[in-house]
C-alpha positions in Angstrom: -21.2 25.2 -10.2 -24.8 26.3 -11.6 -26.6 26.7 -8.3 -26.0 24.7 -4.4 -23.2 24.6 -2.5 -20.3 22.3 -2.4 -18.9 21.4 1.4 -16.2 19.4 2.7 -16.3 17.8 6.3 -18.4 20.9 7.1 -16.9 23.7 5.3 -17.9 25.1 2.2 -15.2 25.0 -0.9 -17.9 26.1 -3.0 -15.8 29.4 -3.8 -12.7 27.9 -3.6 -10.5 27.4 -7.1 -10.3 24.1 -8.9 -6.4 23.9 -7.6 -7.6 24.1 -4.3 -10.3 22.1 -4.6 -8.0 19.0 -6.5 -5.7 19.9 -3.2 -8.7 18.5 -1.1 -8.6 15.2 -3.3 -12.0 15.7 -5.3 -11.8 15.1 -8.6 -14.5 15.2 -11.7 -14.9 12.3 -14.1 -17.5 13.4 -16.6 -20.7 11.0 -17.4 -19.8 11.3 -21.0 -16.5 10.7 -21.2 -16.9 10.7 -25.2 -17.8 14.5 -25.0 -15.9 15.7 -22.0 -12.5 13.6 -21.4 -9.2 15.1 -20.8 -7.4 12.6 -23.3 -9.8 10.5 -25.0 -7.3 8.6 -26.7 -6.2 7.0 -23.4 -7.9 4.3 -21.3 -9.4 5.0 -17.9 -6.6 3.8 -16.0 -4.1 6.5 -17.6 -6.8 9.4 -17.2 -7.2 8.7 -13.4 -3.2 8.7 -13.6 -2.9 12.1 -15.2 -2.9 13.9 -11.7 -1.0 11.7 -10.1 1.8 12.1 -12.8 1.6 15.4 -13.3 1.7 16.2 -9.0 4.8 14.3 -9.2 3.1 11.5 -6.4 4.0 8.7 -8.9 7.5 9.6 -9.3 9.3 12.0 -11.6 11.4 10.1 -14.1 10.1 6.3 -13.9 6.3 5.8 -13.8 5.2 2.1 -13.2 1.9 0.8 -15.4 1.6 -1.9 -12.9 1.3 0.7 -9.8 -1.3 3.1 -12.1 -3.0 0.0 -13.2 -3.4 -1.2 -9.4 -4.5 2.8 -8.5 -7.1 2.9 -11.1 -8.2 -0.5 -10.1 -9.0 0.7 -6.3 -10.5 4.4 -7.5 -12.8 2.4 -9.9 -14.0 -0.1 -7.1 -13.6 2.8 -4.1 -15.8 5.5 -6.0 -17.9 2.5 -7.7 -17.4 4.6 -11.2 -19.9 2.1 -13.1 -19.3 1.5 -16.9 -15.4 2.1 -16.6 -13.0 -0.9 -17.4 -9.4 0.0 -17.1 -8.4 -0.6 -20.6 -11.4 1.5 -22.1 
C-alpha cells in the first residue's frame, strides 16, 4: 500500500502480511493483466485456481477442470471482474 488503510469487518490488516491477508480471503487481480499476471500463459479460470490448488482446497492429486471452471465462473459474476472470459 502507497498511502490509506486497508480494514476488514472493522479491523485494520493494513500491516498485516500478504499470507495473512490471502488467509482473510482477499485476493488482487491486477487491471492489466498483460503487465502484471501471475501466469500469463493461462486463462482466467486457471489463474483464479492457482490458490486454490496450491492451498490444497481443490484436492491434492486429482484437480477437476469442471469444478475450477464452475469456481471461476461464480468469482467472475460474484466480484463482477468486467473484461474477464474464462478461456482468456
Amino acid at each position: 500500500m502507497d498511502s490509506g488503510s486497508l480494514q476488514l469487518d472493522g479491523f485494520s490488516i493494513s500491516h498485516s502480511s500478504v499470507s495473512q491477508r490471502r488467509a482473510y480471503g482477499l485476493r488482487y487481480i491486477p487491471a492489466d493483466r498483460a503487465a502484471n499476471a501471475l501466469a500469463l500463459e493461462l486463462p482466467v479460470s486457471d489463474n483464479l485456481a492457482l490458490t486454490k490448488v496450491a492451498s490444497g482446497r481443490k484436492g491434492r492429486f486429482w484437480i477437476s477442470p469442471k469444478g475450477l471452471s464452475q469456481d471461476a465462473k461464480n468469482a467472475i459474476t460474484d466480484h463482477r471482474i468486467t473484461g474477464a472470459s474464462l478461456m482468456e
